[in-house]
N, C-alpha and C positions, 0 to 999 in steps of 0.2 A: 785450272786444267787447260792444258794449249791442245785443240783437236788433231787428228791424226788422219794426213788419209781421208776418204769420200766413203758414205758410205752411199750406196746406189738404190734407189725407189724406183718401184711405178707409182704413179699416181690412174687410177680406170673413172676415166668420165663415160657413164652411164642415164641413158636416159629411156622414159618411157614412150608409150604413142601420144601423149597428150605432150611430148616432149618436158616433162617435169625431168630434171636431174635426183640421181639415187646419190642421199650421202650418209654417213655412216659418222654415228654419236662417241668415237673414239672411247673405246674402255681404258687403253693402256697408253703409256707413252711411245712416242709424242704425240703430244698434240693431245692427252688424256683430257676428255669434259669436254673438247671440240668437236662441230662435224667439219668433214674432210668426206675426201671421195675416197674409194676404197682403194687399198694399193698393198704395196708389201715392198719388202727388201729382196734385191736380185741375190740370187744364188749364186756368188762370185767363185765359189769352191769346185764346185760344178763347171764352169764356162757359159753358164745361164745366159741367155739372150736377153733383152730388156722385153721384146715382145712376147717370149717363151714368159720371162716372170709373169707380163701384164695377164698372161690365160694360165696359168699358172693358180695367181693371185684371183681372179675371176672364178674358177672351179672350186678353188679353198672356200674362202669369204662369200661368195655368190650364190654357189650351187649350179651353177651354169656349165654347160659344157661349150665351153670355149675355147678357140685353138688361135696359134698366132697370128695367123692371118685375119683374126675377125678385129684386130687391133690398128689404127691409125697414130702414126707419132703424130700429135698436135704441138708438141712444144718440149723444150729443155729448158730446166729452170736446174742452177749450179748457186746454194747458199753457203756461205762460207761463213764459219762459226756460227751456226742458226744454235740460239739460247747458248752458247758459250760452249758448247760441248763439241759440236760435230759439223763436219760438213754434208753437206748432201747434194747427190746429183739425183736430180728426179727428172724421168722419163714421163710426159704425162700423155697418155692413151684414151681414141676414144674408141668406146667398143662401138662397131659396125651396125649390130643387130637392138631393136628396140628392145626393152626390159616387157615381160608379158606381167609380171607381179612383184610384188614388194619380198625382196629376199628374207628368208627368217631371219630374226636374231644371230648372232656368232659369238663367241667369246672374244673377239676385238671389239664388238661394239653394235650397238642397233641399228636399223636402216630404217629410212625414210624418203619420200619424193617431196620437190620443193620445186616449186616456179624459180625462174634468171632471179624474179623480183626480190622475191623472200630468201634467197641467198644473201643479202645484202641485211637483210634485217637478222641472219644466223649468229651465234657465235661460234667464229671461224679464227683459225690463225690472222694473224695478224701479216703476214708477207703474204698468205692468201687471199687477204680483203681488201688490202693494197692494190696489188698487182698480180698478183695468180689471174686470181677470179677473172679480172676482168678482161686479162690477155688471152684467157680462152677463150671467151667468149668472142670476141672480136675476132681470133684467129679459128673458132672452131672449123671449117673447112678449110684452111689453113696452114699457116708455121711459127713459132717462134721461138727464140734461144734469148736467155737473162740470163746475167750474173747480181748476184746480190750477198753486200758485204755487210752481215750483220756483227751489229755493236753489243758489248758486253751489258749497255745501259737500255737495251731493246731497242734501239732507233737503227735506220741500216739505209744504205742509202744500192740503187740497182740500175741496171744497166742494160738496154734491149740489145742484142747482138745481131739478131737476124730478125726480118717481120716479113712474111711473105702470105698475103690477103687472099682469098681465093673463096669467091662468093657465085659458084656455082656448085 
């Protein structure tokens, strides 16, 4: 199968006051049996904004009542042929506001808090353990833009676009 076309994500970095990140035990694909943060596909039928999806997706999945403005672009990450099927542009956000409690369940999948550390010990995508993860973390006050050109044999090799540091 040769992919078609972007298909467009938020990716919502979510944290609590003890600053734990909230991730999410993927039920469905992609990324089924991984955690990931929670996110969803932009409503491109619509004219959907990436920030409109990010609270959007945050009100669905969450339960939160979040509006676009409580959203920060931290980064764009553009995979091309990720697992052979699809491309993806993900917009990745973080929400503004601390998490007060562990969201329920959803039918995309469970939620949980995790320290930077125990991210690293999760089972997570693999472009995300790479190099997601740890470009936002670095850039979470921040910016950055990747391209990343994934291989049909899982290997991918990627490329920082922009990196703009911002440590206040």
């Amino acid at each position: 199968m040769h992919p078609r076309g972007f298909k467009i994500s938020t990716l919502i970095y979510c944290f609590n006051a003890s600053d734990q990140i909230l991730l999410m035990n993927r039920n469905r694909p992609p990324n089924q049996g991984l955690w990931s943060p929670p996110g969803g596909k932009l409503h491109q039928d619509i004219g959907e904004s990436p920030h409109a999806c990010a609270a959007r997706e945050a009100r669905e999945e969450l339960g939160i009542k979040a509006h676009s403005q409580d959203f920060r672009l931290s980064g764009i990450v553009s995979e091309k042929g990720y697992e052979g099927e699809h491309h993806w542009m993900m917009f990745l956000f973080e929400y503004t506001q601390k998490l007060l409690k562990l969201p329920t369940n959803h039918p995309e999948g469970n939620f949980e808090f995790f320290s930077p550390n125990q991210v690293d010990q999760l089972e997570i995508p693999k472009t995300d353990k790479t190099f997601i993860w740890p470009l936002f973390q670095k850039h979470r006050r921040g910016f950055f833009a990747v391209e990343c050109n994934c291989q049909p044999d899982g290997s991918f090799t990627w490329q920082t676009l922009q990196s703009s540091l911002n440590n206040t």
